[in-house]
N, C-alpha and C positions, 0 to 999 in steps of 0.2 A: 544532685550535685554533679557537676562537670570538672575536670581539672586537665589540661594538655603541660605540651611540652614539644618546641622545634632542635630541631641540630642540625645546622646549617654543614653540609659535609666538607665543602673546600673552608670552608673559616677554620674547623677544628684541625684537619690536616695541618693546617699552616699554625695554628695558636694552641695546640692541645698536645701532649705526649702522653699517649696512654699505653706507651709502650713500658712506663715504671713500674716493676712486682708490687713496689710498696702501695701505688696508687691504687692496683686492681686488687690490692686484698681488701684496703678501707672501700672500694665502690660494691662490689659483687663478693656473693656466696662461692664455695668451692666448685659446687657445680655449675653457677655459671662463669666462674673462671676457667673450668675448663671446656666450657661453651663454647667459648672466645678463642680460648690458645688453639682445639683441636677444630678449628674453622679454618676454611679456606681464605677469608678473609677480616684477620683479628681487629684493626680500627672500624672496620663497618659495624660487626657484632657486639663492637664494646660503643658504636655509639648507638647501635639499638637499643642492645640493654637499657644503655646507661635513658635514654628517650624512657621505655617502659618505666624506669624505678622513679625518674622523674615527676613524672605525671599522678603515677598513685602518689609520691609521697605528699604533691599539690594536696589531694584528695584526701589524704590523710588530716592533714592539717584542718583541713578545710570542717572534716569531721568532728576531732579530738579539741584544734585548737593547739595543739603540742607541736614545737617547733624543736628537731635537733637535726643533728646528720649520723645518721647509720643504715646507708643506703644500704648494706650489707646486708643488714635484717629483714629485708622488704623481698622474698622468695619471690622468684617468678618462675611460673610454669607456660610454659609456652602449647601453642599449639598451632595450626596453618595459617587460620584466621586473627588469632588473637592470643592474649594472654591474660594468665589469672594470678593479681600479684596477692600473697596474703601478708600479713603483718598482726602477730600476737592473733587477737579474734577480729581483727580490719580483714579483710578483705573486699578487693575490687577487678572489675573486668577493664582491660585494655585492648583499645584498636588502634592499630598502626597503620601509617598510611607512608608507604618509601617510594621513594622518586631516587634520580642519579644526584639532585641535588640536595635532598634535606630526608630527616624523617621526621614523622610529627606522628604524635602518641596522644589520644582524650581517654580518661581514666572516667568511670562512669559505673554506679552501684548496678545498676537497670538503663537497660534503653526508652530513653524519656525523646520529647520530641527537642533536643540535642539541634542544632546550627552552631556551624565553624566556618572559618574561611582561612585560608594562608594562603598569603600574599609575597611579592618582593617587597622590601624600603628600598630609599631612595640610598640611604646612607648606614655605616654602623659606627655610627653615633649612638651612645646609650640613648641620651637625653632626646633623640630625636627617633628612636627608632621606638619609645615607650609612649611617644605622643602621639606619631602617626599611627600603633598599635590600636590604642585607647580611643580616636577618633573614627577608625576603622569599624570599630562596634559599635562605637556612639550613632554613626553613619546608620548604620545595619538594623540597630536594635527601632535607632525615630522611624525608620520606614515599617520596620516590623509591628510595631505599636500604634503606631498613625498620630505621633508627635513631635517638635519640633526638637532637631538633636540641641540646639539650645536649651532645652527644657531636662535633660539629662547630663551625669554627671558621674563619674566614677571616683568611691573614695575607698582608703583601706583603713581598717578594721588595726586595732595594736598589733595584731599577728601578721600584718601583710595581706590579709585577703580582700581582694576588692569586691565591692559591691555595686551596681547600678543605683543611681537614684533618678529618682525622678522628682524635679525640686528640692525640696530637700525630704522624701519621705523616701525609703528603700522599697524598690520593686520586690516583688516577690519571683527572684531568679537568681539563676546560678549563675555566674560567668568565671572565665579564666582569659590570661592572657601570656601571650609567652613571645619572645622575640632571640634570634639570635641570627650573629654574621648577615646576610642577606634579606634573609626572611623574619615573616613577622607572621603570625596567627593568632585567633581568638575563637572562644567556642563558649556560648552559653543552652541556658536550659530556662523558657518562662515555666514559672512551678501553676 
């Protein structure tokens, strides 16, 4: 299983206050609130964070099935390379990948042979940034497979998690998809 998450840095700047106590006690643990605050740079680290708790929680779900919000309970431990987020007896490994513009985080049990791409859109447009997203993989995957991307199809699941198909029979693979402000990303896994 695969699961990401982008954060587009100039969108949140402009559309995001995470400068509210109230907001950083519901997103993060104590200690990584004081991550944030005792950092040289508090919106960077609270949208890292916030990128890491994202991604596992995809993964989470993706696992459990269980959908709520308590990103608080999702412990991250950090290290140079990456991070190890646990939840109850969930646990997952994260890698991040930060740029001056975005950071993007794929949450991941084991390294499987894993493909992503992040890209611009053209627009932040919900509607069109979920399309182009979605085609982006459709593109990726028929070349990957040696079939026609007409021949694939992405559907979700009651809980939101998409799946690849292929006609209408489900590939056996992971995928994720994630878009925000600018950018768009996608990262699957053939099982």
């Amino acid at each position: 299983m695969v699961a990401n998450d982008i954060v587009d840095l100039e969108y949140s700047r402009k559309h995001k206050n995470f400068s509210r106590p109230r907001l950083l006690t519901k997103l993060f643990s104590a200690k990584e609130w004081q991550y944030i605050l005792n950092s040289d740079d508090e919106f960077y680290n609270c949208c890292y964070l916030w990128s890491i708790k994202e991604s596992a929680y995809k993964l989470y779900v993706q696992y459990s099935g269980e959908r709520f919000f308590r990103p608080d309970l999702f412990q991250i431990n950090l290290d140079h390379t990456s991070a190890e987020v646990t939840f109850k007896s969930f646990k997952c490994l994260v890698r991040t990948e930060i740029t001056e513009d975005f950071i993007y985080s794929e949450a991941f049990w084991k390294k499987t042979n894993q493909l992503s791409s992040t890209f611009m859109l053209s627009s932040t447009d919900y509607a069109v940034q979920s399309r182009e997203t979605r085609n982006k993989l459709i593109d990726n995957m028929s070349l990957q497979l040696g079939v026609e991307s007409s021949s694939l199809s992405i559907k979700k699941s009651s809980n939101g998690i998409p799946s690849m198909y292929y006609y209408d029979l489900p590939l056996n693979s992971s995928i994720s998809l994630t878009h925000h402000g600018r950018f768009g990303a996608y990262s699957y896994s053939l099982k």
